[in-house]
N, C-alpha and C positions, 0 to 999 in steps of 0.2 A: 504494500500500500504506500508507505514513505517514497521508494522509487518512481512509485507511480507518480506522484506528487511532485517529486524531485524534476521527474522529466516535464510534467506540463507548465512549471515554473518556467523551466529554463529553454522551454520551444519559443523562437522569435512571434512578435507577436502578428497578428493579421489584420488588415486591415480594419475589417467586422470588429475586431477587440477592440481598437481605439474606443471609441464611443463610450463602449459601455466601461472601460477605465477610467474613463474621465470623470463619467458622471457619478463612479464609485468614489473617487478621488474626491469630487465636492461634496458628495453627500457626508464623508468623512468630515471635510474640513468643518463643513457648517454644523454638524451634530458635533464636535468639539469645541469651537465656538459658542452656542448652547451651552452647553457643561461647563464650560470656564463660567461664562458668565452667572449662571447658578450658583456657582460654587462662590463668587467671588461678592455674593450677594452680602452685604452690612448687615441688611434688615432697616427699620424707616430713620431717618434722618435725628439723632438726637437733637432738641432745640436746650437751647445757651440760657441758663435761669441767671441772672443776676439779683443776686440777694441784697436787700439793703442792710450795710453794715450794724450790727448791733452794738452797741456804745455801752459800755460798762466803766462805773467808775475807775480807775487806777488809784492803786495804793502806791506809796512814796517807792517801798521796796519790790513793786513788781516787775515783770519784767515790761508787761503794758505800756508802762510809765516809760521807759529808756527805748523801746522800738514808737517808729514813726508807722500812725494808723496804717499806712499805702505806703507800697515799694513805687517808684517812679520804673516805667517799663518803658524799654527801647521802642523807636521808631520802626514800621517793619515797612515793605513795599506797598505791601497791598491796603497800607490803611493811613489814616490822618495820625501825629503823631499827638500823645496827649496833651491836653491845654497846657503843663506846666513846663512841656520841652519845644510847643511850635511859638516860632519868631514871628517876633512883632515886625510891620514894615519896617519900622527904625530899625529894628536889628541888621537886616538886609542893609538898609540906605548906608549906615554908620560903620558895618563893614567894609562894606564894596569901597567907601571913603576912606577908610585906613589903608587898605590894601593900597588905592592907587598911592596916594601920600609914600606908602613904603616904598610901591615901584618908582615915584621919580629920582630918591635919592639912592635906591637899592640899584639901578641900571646908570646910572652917575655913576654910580662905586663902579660897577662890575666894567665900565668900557674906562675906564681910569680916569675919571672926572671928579675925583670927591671922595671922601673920608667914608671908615665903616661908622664914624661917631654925629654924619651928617645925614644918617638914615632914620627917619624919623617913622614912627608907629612901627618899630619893629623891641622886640622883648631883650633885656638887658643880655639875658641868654645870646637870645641870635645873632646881636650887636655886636659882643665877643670874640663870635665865632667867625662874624664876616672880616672883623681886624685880625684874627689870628691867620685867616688862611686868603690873604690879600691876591686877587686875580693879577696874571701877568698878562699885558696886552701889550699885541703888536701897535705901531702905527698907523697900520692900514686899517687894526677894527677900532682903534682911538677915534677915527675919524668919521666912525659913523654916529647918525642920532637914531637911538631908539625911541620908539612910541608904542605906547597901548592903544593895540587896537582894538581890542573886546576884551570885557573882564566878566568873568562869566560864576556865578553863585554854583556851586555842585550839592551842598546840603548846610544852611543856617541852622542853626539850633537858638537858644539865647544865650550860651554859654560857648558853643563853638562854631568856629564860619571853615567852610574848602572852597577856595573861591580858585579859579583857573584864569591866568592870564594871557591871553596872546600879543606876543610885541613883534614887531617887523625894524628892521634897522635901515630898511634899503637894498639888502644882499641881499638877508634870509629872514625869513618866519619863525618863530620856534616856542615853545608854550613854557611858560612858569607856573607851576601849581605852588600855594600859599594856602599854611594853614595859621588859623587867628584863633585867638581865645578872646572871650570879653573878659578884662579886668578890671577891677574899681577904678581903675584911671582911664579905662576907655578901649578898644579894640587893640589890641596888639598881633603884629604879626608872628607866631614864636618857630615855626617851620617853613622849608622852601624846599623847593624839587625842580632843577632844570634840565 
């Protein structure tokens, strides 16, 4: 019997076979598609109960007392970020305005026109960092003028700004990303990526 089996397997097929292979071939595919999808079945949609917080007194030595009622929860894509982390227009305006501030004296410094101590809205941090590692410039790129030509917001928060710069000099194009914190003194640039 297995021989027998063996041999009609492996006889080339006929014409006439086609067809009916094929349609064995789908009938598979769609009754396993079927089955997956059964199997892959949740059951009905759970809905999202939001309970209103129940407020109990705190005692001095609890722990109630020293955790804050709400965790503040990150921004995600797919949703608005909570009231206490989305920025205000000013936050936006007040950035984008430090940022430029830093690039006129931060692209001063970098083509050799100006001090790292004449870059203004940039963090004592970064200040440092731009005098420690002073750019060497040729004369040929001494001689260009940079400009910004789009400053572009990537995510504000009210505590942190990624703002993305693009400057053109005349040669070439090329992007500067800046990262800002807001400080009690005002936007400061504390990070740069060129």
């Amino acid at each position: 019997m297995v021989d027998q089996l063996r041999i009609l397997f492996n006889r080339p097929l006929q014409d006439g076979d086609r067809p009916r292979l094929f349609a064995i071939a789908v009938a598979l595919i769609a009754a396993s598609a079927g089955l997956f999808s059964l199997l892959d079945d949740a059951g009905p949609a759970r809905a999202l109960r939001r309970e209103a917080p129940v407020s109990r007194p705190a005692t001095a030595g609890s722990a109630a007392a020293i955790v804050p009622a709400s965790t503040p929860v990150a921004p995600s894509e797919e949703s608005d970020p909570p009231a206490g982390l989305r920025p205000a227009p000013a936050d936006v305006t007040r950035s984008k305005r430090a940022a430029r501030r830093f690039l006129a004296g931060y692209l001063r410094f970098s083509y050799g026109h100006g001090e790292a101590g004449q870059v203004r809205s940039a963090s004592p941090q970064l200040r440092a960092e731009l005098a420690r590692s002073r750019p060497r410039v040729p004369s040929s790129e001494r001689r260009r003028r940079p400009r910004i030509q789009l400053l572009q917001s990537n995510g504000v928060s009210r505590e942190r700004a990624d703002l993305l710069a693009l400057v053109g000099d005349g040669a070439r194009r090329y992007s500067v990303r800046l990262q800002l914190a807001n400080t009690p003194t005002g936007w400061l640039v504390t990070g740069l990526e060129r």
